[in-house]
C-alpha positions in Angstrom: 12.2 -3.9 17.8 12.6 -4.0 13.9 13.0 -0.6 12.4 11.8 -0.7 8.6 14.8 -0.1 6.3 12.9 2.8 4.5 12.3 4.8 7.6 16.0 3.5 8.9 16.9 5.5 5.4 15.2 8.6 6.5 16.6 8.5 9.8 20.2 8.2 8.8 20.9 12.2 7.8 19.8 12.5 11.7 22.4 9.9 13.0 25.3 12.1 13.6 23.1 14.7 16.0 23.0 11.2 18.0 25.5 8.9 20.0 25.0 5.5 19.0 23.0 4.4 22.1 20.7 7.1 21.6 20.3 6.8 18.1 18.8 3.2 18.6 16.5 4.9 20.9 15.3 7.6 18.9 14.9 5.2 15.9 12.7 2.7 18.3 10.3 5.8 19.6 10.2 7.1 15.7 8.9 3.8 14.9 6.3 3.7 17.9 5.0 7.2 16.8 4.7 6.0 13.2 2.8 2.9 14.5 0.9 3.9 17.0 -2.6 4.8 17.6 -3.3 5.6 21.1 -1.8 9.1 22.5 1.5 9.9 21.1 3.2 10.4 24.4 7.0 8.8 25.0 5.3 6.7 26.8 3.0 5.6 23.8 5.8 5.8 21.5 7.8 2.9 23.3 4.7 1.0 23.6 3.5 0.9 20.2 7.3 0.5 18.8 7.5 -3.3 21.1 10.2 -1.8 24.0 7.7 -1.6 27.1 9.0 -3.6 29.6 12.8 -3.6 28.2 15.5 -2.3 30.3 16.9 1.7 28.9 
Protein backbone atom coordinates (compact mmCIF):
# COMPACT_ATOMS: atom_id res chain seq x y z
CA UNK A 1 0.00 0.00 0.00
CA UNK A 2 1.49 3.43 -0.95
CA UNK A 3 0.05 6.27 0.95
CA UNK A 4 0.45 9.61 -1.11
CA UNK A 5 2.77 12.02 0.75
CA UNK A 6 0.08 14.86 0.57
CA UNK A 7 -2.62 12.88 2.29
CA UNK A 8 0.34 11.21 4.64
CA UNK A 9 0.68 15.26 5.50
CA UNK A 10 -2.92 15.52 6.41
CA UNK A 11 -2.93 12.55 8.41
CA UNK A 12 0.01 13.40 10.51
CA UNK A 13 -1.93 16.04 13.20
CA UNK A 14 -4.08 12.57 13.69
CA UNK A 15 -0.93 10.28 14.44
CA UNK A 16 -0.68 10.72 18.09
CA UNK A 17 -4.64 9.64 18.73
CA UNK A 18 -3.02 6.37 17.11
CA UNK A 19 -0.40 3.61 18.16
CA UNK A 20 1.89 3.03 15.52
CA UNK A 21 0.31 -0.24 14.28
CA UNK A 22 -2.88 1.28 13.99
CA UNK A 23 -1.84 4.35 12.52
CA UNK A 24 -0.59 2.39 9.34
CA UNK A 25 -4.04 0.94 9.38
CA UNK A 26 -5.99 3.96 9.52
CA UNK A 27 -3.77 5.63 6.90
CA UNK A 28 -4.31 2.35 4.44
CA UNK A 29 -8.37 2.41 4.92
CA UNK A 30 -8.10 6.55 4.50
CA UNK A 31 -6.52 5.87 1.26
CA UNK A 32 -9.13 3.07 0.25
CA UNK A 33 -11.96 5.56 1.05
CA UNK A 34 -10.28 8.22 -1.01
CA UNK A 35 -9.88 5.78 -3.91
CA UNK A 36 -12.60 3.82 -3.97
CA UNK A 37 -15.71 3.69 -5.83
CA UNK A 38 -17.82 0.89 -4.76
CA UNK A 39 -19.56 1.05 -1.18
CA UNK A 40 -17.46 2.76 1.37
CA UNK A 41 -17.72 -0.02 3.88
CA UNK A 42 -14.24 -1.19 5.90
CA UNK A 43 -14.54 -3.71 3.93
CA UNK A 44 -14.45 -1.50 0.65
CA UNK A 45 -12.03 0.69 2.17
CA UNK A 46 -9.21 -2.18 2.47
CA UNK A 47 -10.13 -3.29 -0.88
CA UNK A 48 -9.81 -0.30 -2.84
CA UNK A 49 -6.56 0.86 -0.67
CA UNK A 50 -4.56 -2.84 -2.17
CA UNK A 51 -4.70 -4.74 1.57
CA UNK A 52 -7.43 -7.52 0.80
CA UNK A 53 -6.02 -10.64 1.26
CA UNK A 54 -3.03 -9.36 3.63
CA UNK A 55 -2.73 -10.66 7.05
CA UNK A 56 -4.00 -7.63 10.09
Amino acid sequence: MTVPSSLLIALEVLRPCFTAPSFTTMAGLATGVLSGNGPQTVTGMWRAAGLAGQAH
